[in-house]
PQR file of N, CA, C, O and H, with PARSE charges and radii, in Angstrom:
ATOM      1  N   UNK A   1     -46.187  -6.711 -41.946 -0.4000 1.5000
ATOM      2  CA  UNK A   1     -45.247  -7.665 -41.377 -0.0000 2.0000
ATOM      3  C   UNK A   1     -44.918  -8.751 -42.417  0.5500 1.7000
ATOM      4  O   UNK A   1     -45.740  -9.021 -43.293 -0.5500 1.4000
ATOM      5  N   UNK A   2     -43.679  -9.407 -42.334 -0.4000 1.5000
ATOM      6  CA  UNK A   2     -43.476 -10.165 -43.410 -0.0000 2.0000
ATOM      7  C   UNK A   2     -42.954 -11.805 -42.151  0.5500 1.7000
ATOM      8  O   UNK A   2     -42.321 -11.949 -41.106 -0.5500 1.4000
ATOM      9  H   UNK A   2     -43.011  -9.187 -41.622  0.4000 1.0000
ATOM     10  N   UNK A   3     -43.648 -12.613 -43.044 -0.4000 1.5000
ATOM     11  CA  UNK A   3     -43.722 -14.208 -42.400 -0.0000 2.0000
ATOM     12  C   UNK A   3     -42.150 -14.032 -42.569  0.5500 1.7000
ATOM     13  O   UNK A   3     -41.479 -13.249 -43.242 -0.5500 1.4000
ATOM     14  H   UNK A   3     -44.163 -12.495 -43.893  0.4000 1.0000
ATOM     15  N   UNK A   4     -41.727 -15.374 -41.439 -0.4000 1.5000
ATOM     16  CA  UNK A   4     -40.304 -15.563 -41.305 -0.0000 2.0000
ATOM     17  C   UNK A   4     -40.200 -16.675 -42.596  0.5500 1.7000
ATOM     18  O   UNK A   4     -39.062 -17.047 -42.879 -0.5500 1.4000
ATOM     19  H   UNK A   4     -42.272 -16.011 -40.893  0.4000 1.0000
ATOM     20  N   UNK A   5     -41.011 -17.063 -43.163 -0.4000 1.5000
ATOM     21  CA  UNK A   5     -40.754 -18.061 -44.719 -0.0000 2.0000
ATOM     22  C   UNK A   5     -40.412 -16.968 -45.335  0.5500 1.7000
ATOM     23  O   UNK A   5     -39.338 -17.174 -45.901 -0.5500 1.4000
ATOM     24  H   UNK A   5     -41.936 -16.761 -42.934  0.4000 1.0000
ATOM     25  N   UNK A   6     -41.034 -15.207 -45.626 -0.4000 1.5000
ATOM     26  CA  UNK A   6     -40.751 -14.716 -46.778 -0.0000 2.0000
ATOM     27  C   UNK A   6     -39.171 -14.065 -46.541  0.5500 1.7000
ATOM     28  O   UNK A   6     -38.289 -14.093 -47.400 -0.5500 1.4000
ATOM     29  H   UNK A   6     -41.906 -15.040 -45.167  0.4000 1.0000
ATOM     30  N   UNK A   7     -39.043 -13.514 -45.262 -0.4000 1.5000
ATOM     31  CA  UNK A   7     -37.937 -13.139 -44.483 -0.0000 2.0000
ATOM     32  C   UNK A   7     -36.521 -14.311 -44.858  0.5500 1.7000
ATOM     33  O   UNK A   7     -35.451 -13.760 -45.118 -0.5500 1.4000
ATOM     34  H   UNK A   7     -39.759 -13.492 -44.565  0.4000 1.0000
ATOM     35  N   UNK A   8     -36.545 -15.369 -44.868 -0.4000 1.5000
ATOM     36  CA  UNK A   8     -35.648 -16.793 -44.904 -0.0000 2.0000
ATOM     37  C   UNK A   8     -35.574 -16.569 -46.589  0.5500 1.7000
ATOM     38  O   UNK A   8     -34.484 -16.351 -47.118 -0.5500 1.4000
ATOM     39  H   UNK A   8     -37.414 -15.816 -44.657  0.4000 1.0000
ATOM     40  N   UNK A   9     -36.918 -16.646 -47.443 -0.4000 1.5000
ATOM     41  CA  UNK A   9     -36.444 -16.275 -48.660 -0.0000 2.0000
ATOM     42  C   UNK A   9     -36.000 -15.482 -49.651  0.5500 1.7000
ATOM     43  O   UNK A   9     -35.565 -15.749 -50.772 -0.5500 1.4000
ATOM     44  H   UNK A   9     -37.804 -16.823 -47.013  0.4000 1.0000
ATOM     45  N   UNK A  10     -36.183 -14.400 -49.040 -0.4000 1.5000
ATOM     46  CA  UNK A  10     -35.409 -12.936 -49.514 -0.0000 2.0000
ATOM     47  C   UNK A  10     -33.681 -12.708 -49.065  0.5500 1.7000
ATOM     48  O   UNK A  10     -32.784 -11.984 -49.498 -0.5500 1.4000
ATOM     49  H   UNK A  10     -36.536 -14.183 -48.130  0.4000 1.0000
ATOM     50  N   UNK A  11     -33.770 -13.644 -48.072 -0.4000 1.5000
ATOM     51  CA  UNK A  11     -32.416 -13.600 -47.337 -0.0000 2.0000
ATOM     52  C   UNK A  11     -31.548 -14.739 -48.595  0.5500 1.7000
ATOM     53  O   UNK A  11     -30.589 -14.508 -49.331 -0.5500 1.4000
ATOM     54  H   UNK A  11     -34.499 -14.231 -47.721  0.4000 1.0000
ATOM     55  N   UNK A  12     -31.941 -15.320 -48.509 -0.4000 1.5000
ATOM     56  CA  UNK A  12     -31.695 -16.860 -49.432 -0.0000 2.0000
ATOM     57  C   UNK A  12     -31.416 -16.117 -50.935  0.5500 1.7000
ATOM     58  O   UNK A  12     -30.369 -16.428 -51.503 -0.5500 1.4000
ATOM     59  H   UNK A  12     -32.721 -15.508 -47.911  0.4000 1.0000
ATOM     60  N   UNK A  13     -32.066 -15.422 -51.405 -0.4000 1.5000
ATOM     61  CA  UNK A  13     -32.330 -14.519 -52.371 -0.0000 2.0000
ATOM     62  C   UNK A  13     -30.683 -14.004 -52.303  0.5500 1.7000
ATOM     63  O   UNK A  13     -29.761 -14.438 -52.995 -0.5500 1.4000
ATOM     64  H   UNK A  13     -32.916 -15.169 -50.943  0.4000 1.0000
ATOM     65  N   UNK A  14     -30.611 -12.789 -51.093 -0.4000 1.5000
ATOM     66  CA  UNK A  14     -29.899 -11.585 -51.287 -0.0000 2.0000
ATOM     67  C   UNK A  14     -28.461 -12.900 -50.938  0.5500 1.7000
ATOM     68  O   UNK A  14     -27.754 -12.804 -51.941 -0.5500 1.4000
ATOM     69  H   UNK A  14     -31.360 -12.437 -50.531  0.4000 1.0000
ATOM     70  N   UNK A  15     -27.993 -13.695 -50.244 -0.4000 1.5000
ATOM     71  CA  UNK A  15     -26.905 -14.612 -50.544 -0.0000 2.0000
ATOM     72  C   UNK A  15     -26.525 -15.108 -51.179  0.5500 1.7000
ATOM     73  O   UNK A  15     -25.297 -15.188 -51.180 -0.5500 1.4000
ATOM     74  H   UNK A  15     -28.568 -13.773 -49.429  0.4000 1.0000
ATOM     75  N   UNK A  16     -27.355 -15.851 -52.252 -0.4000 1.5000
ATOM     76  CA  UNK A  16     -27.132 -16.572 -53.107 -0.0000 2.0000
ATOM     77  C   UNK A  16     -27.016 -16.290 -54.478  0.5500 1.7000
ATOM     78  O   UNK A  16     -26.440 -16.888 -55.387 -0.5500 1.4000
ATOM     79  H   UNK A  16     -28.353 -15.785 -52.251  0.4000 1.0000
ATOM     80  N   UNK A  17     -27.782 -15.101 -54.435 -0.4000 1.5000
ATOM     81  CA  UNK A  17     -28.097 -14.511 -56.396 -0.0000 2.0000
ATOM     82  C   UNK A  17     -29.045 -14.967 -56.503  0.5500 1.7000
ATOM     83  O   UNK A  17     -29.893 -14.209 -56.972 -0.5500 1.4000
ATOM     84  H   UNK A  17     -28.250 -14.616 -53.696  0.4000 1.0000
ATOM     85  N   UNK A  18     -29.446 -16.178 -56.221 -0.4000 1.5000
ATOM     86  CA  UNK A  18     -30.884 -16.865 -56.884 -0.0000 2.0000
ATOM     87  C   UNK A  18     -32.163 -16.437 -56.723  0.5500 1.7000
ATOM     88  O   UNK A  18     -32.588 -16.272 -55.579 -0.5500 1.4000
ATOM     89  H   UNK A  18     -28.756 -16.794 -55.839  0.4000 1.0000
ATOM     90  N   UNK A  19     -32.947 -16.199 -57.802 -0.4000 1.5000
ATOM     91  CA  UNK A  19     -33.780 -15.638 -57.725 -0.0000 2.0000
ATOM     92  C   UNK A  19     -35.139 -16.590 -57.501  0.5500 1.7000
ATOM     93  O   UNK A  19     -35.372 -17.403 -58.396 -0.5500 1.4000
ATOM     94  H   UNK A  19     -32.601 -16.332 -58.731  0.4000 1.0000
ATOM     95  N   UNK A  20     -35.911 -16.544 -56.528 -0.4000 1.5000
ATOM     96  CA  UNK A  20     -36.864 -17.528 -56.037 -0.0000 2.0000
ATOM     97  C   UNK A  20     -38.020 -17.351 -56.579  0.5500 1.7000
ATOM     98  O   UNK A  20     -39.064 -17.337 -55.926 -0.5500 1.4000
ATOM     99  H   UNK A  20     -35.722 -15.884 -55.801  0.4000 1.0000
ATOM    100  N   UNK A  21     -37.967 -17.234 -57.534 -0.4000 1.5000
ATOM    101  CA  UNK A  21     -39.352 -17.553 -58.885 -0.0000 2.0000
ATOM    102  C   UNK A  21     -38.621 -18.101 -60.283  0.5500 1.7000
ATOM    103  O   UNK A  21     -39.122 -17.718 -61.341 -0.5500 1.4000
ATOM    104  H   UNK A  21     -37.119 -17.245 -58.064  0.4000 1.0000
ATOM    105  N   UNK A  22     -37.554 -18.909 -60.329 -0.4000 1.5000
ATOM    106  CA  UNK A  22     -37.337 -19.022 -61.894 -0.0000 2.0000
ATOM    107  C   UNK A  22     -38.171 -19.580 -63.015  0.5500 1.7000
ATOM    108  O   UNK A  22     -37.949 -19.582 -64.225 -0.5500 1.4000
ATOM    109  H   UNK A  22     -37.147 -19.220 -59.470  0.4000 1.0000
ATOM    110  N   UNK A  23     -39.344 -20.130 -62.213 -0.4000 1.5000
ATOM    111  CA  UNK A  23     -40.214 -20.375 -63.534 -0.0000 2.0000
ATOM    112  C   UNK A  23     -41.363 -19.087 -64.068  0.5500 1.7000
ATOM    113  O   UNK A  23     -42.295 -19.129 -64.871 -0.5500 1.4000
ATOM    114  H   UNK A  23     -39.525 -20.129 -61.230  0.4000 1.0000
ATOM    115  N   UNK A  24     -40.838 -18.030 -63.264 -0.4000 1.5000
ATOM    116  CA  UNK A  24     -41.532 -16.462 -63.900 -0.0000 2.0000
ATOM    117  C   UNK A  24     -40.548 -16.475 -65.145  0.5500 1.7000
ATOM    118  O   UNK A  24     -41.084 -15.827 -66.044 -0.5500 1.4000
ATOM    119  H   UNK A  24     -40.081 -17.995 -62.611  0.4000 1.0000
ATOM    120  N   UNK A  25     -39.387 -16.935 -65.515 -0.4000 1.5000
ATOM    121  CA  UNK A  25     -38.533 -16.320 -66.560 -0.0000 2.0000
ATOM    122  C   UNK A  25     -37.842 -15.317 -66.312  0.5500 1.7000
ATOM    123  O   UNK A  25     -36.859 -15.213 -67.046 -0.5500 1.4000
ATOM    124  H   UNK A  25     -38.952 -17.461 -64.785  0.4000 1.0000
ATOM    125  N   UNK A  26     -38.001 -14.349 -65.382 -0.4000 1.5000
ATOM    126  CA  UNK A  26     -37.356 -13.112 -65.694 -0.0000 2.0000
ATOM    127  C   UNK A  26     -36.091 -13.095 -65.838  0.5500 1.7000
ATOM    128  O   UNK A  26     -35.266 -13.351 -64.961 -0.5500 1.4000
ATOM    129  H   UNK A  26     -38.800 -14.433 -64.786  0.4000 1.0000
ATOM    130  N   UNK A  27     -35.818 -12.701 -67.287 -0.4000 1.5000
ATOM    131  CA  UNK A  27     -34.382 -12.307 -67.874 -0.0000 2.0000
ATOM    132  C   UNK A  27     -34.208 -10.629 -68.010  0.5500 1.7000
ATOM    133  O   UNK A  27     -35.020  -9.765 -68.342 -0.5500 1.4000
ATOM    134  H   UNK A  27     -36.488 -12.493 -68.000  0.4000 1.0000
ATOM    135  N   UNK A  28     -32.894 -10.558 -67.638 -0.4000 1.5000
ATOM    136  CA  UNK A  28     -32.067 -11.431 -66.338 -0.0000 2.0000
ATOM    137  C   UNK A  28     -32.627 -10.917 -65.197  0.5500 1.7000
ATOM    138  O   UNK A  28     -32.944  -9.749 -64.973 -0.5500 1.4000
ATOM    139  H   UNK A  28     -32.235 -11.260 -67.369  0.4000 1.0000
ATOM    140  N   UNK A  29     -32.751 -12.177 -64.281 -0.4000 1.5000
ATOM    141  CA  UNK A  29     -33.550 -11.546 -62.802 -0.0000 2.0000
ATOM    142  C   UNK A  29     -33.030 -10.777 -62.037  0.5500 1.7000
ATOM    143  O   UNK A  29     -31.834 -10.540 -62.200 -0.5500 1.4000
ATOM    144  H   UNK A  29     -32.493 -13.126 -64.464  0.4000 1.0000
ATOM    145  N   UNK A  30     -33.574 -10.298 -61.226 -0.4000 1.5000
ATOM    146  CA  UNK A  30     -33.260  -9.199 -60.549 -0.0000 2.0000
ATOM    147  C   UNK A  30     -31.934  -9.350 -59.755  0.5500 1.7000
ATOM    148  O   UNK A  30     -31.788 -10.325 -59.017 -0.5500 1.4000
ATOM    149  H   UNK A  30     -34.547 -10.490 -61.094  0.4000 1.0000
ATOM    150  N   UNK A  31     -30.790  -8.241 -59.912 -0.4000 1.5000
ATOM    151  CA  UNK A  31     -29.409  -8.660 -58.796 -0.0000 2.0000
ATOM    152  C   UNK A  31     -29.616  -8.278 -57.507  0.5500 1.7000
ATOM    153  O   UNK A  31     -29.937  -7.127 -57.212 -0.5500 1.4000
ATOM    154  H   UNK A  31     -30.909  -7.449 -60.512  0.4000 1.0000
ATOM    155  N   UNK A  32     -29.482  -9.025 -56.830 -0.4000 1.5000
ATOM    156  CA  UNK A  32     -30.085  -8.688 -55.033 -0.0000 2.0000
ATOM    157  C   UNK A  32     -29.149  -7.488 -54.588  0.5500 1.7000
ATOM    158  O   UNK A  32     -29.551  -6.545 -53.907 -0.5500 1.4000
ATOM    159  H   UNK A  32     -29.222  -9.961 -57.069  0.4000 1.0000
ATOM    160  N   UNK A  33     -27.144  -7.713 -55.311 -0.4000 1.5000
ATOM    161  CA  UNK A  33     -26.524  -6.951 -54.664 -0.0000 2.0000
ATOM    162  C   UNK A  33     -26.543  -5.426 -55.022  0.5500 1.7000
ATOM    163  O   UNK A  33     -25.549  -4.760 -54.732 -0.5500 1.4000
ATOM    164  H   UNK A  33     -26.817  -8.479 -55.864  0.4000 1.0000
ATOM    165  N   UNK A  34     -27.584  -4.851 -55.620 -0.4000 1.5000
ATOM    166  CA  UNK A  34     -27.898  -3.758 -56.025 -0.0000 2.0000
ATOM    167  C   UNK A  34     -29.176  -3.246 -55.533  0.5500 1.7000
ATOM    168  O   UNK A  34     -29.635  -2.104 -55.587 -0.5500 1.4000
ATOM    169  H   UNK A  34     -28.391  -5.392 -55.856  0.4000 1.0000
ATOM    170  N   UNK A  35     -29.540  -4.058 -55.163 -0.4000 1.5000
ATOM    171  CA  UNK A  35     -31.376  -3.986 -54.277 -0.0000 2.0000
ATOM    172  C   UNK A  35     -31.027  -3.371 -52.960  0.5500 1.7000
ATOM    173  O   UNK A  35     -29.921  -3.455 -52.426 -0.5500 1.4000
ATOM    174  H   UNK A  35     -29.167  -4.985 -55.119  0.4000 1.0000
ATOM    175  N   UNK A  36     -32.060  -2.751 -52.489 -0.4000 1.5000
ATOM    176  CA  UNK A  36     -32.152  -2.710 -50.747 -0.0000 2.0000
ATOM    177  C   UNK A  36     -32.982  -3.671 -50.038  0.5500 1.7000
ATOM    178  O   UNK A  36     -33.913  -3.968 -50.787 -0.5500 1.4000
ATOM    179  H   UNK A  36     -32.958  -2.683 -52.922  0.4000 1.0000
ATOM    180  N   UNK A  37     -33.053  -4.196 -49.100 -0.4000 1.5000
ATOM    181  CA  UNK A  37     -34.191  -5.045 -48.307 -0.0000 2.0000
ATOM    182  C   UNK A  37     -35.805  -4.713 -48.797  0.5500 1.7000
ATOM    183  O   UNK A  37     -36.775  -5.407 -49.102 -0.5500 1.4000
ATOM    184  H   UNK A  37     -32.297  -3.954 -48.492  0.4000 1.0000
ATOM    185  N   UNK A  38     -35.533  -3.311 -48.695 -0.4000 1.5000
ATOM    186  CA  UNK A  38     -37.263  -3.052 -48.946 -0.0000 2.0000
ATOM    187  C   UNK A  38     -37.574  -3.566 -50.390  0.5500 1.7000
ATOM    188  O   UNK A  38     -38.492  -4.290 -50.776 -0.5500 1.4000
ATOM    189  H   UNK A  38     -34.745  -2.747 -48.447  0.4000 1.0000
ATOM    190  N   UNK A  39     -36.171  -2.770 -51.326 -0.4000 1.5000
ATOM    191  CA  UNK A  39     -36.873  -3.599 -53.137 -0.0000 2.0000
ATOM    192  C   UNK A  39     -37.083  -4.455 -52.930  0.5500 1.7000
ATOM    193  O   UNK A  39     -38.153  -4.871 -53.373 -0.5500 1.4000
ATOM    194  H   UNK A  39     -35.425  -2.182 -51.013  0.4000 1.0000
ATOM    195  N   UNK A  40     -36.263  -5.346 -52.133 -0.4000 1.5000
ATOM    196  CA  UNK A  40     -36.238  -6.969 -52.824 -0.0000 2.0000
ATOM    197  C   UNK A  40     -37.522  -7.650 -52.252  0.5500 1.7000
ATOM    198  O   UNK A  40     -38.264  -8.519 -52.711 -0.5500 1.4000
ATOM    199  H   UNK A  40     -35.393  -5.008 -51.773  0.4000 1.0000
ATOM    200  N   UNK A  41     -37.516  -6.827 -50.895 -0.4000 1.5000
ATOM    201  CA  UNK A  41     -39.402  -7.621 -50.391 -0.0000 2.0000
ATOM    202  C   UNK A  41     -40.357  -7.024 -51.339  0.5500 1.7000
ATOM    203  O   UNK A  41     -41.272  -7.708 -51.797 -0.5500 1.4000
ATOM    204  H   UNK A  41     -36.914  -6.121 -50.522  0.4000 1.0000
ATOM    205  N   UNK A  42     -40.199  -5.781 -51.663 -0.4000 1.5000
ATOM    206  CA  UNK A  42     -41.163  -5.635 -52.657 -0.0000 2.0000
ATOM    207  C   UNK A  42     -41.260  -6.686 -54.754  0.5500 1.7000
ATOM    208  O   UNK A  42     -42.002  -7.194 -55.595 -0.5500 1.4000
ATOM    209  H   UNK A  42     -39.456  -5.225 -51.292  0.4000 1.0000
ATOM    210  N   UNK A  43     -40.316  -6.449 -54.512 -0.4000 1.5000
ATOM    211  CA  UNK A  43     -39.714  -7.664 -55.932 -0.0000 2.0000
ATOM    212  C   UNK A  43     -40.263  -8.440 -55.251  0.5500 1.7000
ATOM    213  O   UNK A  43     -41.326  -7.995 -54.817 -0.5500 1.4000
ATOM    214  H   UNK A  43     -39.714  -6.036 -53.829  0.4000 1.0000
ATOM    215  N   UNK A  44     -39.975  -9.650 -54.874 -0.4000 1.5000
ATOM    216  CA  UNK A  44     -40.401 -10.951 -53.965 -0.0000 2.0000
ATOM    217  C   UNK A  44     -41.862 -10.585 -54.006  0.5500 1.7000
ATOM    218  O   UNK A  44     -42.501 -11.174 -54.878 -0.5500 1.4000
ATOM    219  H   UNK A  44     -39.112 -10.012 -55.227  0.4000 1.0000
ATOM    220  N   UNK A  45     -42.589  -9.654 -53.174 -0.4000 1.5000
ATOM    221  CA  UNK A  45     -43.813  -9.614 -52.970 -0.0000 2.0000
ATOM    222  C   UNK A  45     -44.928 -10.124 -54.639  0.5500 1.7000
ATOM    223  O   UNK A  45     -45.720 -10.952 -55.089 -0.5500 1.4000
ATOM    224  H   UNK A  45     -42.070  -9.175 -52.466  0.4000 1.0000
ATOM    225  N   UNK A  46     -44.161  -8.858 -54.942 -0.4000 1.5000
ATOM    226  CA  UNK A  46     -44.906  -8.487 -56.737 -0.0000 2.0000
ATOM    227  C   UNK A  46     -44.958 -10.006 -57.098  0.5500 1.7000
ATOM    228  O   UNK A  46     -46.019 -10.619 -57.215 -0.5500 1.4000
ATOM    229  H   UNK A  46     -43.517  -8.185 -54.577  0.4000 1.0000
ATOM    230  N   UNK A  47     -43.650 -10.594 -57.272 -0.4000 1.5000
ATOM    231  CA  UNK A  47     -42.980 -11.630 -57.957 -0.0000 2.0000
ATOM    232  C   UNK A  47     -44.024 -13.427 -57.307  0.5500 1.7000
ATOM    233  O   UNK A  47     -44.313 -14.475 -57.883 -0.5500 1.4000
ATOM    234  H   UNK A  47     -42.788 -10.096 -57.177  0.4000 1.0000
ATOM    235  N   UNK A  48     -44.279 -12.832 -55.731 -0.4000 1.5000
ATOM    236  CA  UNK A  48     -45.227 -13.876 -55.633 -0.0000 2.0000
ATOM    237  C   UNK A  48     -46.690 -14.008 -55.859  0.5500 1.7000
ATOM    238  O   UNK A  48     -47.329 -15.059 -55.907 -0.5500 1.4000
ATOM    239  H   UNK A  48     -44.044 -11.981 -55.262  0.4000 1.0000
ATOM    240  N   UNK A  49     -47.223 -12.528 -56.018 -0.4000 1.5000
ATOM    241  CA  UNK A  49     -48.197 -12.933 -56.824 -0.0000 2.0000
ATOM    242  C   UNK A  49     -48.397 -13.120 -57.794  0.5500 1.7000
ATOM    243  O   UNK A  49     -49.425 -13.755 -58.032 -0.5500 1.4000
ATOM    244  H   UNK A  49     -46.704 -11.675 -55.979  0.4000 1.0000
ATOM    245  N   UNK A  50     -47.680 -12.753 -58.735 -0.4000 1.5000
ATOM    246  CA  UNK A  50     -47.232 -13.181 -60.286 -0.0000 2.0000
ATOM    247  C   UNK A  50     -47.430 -14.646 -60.206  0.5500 1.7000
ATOM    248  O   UNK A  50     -48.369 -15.178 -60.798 -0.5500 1.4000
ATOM    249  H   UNK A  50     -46.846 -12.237 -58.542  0.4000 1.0000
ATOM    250  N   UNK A  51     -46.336 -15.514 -59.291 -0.4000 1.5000
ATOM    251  CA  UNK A  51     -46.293 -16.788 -59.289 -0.0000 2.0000
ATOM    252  C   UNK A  51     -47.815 -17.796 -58.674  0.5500 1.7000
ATOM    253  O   UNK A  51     -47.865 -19.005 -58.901 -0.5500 1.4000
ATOM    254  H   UNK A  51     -45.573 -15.082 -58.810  0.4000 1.0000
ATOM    255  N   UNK A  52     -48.610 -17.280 -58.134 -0.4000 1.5000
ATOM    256  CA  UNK A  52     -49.588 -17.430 -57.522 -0.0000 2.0000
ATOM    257  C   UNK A  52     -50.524 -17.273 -58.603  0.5500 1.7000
ATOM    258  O   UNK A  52     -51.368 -18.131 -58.864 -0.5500 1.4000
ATOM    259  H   UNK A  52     -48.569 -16.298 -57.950  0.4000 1.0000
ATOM    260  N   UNK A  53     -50.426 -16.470 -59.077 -0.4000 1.5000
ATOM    261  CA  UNK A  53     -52.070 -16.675 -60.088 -0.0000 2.0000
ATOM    262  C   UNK A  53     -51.553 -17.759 -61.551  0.5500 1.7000
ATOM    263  O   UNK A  53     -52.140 -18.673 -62.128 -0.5500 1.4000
ATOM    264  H   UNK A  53     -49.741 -15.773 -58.865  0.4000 1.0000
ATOM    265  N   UNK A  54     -50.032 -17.042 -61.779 -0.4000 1.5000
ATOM    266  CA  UNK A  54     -49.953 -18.467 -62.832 -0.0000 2.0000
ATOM    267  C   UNK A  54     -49.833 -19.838 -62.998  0.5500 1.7000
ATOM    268  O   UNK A  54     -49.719 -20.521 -64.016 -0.5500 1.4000
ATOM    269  H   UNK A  54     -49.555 -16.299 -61.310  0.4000 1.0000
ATOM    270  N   UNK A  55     -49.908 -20.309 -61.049 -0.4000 1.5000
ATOM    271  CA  UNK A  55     -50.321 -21.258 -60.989 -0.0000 2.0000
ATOM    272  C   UNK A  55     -51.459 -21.799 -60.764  0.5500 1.7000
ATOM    273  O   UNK A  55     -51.606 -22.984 -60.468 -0.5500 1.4000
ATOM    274  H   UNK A  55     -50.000 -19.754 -60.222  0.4000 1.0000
ATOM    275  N   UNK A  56     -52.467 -20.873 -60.901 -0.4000 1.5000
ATOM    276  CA  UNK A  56     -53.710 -21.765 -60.954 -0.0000 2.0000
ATOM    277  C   UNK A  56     -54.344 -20.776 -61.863  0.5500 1.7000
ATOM    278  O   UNK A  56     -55.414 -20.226 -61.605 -0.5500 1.4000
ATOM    279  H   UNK A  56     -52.347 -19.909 -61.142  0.4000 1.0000
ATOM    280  N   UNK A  57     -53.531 -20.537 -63.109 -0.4000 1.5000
ATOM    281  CA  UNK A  57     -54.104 -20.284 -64.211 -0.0000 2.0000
ATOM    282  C   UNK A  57     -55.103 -18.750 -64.587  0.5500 1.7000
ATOM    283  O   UNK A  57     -55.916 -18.587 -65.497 -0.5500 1.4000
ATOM    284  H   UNK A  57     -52.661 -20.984 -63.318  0.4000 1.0000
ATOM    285  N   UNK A  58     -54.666 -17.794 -63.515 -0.4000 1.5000
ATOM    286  CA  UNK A  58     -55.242 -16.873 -63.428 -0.0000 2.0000
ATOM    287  C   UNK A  58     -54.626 -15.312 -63.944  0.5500 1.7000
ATOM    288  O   UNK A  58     -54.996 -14.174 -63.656 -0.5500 1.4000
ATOM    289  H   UNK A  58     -54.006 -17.927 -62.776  0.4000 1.0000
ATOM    290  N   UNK A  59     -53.603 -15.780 -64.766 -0.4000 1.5000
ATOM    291  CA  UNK A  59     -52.743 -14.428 -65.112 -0.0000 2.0000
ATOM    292  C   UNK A  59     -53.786 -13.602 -66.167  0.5500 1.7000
ATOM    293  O   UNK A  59     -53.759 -12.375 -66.257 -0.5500 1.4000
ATOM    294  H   UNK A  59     -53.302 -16.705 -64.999  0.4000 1.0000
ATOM    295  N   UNK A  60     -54.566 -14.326 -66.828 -0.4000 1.5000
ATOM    296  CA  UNK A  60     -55.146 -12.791 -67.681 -0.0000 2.0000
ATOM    297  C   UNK A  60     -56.332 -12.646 -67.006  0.5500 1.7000
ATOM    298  O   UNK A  60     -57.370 -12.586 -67.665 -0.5500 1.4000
ATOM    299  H   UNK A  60     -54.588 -15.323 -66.755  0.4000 1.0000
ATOM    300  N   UNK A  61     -56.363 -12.581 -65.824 -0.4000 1.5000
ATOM    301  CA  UNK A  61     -57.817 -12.040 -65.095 -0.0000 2.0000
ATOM    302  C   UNK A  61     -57.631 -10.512 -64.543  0.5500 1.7000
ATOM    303  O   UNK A  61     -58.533  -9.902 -63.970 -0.5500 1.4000
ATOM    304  H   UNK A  61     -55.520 -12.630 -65.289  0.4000 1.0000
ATOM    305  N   UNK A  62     -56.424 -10.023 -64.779 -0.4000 1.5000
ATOM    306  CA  UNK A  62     -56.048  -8.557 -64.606 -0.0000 2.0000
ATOM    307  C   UNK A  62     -55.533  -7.889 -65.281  0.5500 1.7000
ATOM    308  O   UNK A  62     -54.699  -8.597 -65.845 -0.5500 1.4000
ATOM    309  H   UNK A  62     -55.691 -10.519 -65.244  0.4000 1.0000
ATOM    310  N   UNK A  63     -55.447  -6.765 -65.692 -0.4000 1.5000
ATOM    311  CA  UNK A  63     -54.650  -5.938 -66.774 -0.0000 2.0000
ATOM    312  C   UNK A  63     -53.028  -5.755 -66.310  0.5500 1.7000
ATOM    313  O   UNK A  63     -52.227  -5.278 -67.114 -0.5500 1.4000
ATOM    314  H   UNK A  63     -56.125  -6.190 -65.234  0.4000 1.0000
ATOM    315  N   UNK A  64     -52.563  -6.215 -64.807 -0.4000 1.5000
ATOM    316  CA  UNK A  64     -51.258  -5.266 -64.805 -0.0000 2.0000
ATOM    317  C   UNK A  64     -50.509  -6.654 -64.670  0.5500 1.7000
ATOM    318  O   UNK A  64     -49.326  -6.370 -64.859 -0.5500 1.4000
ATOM    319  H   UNK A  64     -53.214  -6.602 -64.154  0.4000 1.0000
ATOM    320  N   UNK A  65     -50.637  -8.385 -64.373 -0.4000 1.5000
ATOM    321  CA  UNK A  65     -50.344  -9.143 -64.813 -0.0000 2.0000
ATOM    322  C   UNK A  65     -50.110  -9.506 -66.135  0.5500 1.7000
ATOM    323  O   UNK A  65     -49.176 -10.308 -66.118 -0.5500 1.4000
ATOM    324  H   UNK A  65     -51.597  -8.615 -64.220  0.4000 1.0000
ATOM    325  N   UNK A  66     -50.649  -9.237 -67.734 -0.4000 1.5000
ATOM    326  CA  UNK A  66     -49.991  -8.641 -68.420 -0.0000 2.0000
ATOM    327  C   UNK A  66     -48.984  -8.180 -68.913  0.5500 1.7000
ATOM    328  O   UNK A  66     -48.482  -8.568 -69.968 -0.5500 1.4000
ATOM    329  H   UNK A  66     -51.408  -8.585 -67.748  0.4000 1.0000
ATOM    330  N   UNK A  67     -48.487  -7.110 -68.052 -0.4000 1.5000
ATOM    331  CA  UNK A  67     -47.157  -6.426 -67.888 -0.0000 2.0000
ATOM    332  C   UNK A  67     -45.792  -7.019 -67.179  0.5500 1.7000
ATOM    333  O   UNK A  67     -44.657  -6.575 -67.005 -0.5500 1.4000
ATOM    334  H   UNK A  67     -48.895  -6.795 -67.195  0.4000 1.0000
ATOM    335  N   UNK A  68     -46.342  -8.009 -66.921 -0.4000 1.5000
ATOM    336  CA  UNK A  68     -45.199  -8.954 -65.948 -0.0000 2.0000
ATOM    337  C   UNK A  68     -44.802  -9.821 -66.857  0.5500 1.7000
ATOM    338  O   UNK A  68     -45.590 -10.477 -67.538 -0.5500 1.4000
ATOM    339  H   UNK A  68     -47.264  -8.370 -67.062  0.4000 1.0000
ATOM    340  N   UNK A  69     -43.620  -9.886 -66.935 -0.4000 1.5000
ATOM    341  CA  UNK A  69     -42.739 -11.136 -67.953 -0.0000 2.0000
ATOM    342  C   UNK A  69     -42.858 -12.234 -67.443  0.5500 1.7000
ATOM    343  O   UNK A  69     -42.434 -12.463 -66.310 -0.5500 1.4000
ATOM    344  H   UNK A  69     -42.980  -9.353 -66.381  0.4000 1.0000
ATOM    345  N   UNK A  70     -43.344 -12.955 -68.041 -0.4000 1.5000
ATOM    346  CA  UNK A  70     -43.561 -15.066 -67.702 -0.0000 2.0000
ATOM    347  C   UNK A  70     -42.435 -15.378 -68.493  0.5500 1.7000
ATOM    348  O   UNK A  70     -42.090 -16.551 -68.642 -0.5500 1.4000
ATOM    349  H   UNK A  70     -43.689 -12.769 -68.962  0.4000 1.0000
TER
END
């Protein structure tokens, strides 16, 4: 199930273009109008734990964080 915050921000997402992590960097971020609902919750998903460990400093505590563009 997905919270009505992540639901409001994927929506916010797929309207606007804006991508709701810009301090991940990702160039160029992902285009919503080419996504389906499920990518983009899954993008979003990935994308918030990305944002979650690099804020409290935890990105090299895994190998596949790494692989994620900051």
């Amino acid at each position: 199930m997905w919270t009505p915050e992540i639901e409001a921000a994927v929506d916010a997402w797929k309207r606007t273009g804006s991508f709701p992590f810009p301090s991940l960097n990702i160039y160029p971020a992902p285009s919503p109008e080419f996504l389906t609902l499920e990518e983009l919750r899954l993008i979003y998903h990935v994308a918030s734990i990305c944002y979650g460990m690099e804020e409290i400093g935890a990105n090299s505590f895994s190998l596949w964080t790494d692989q994620i563009p900051t």
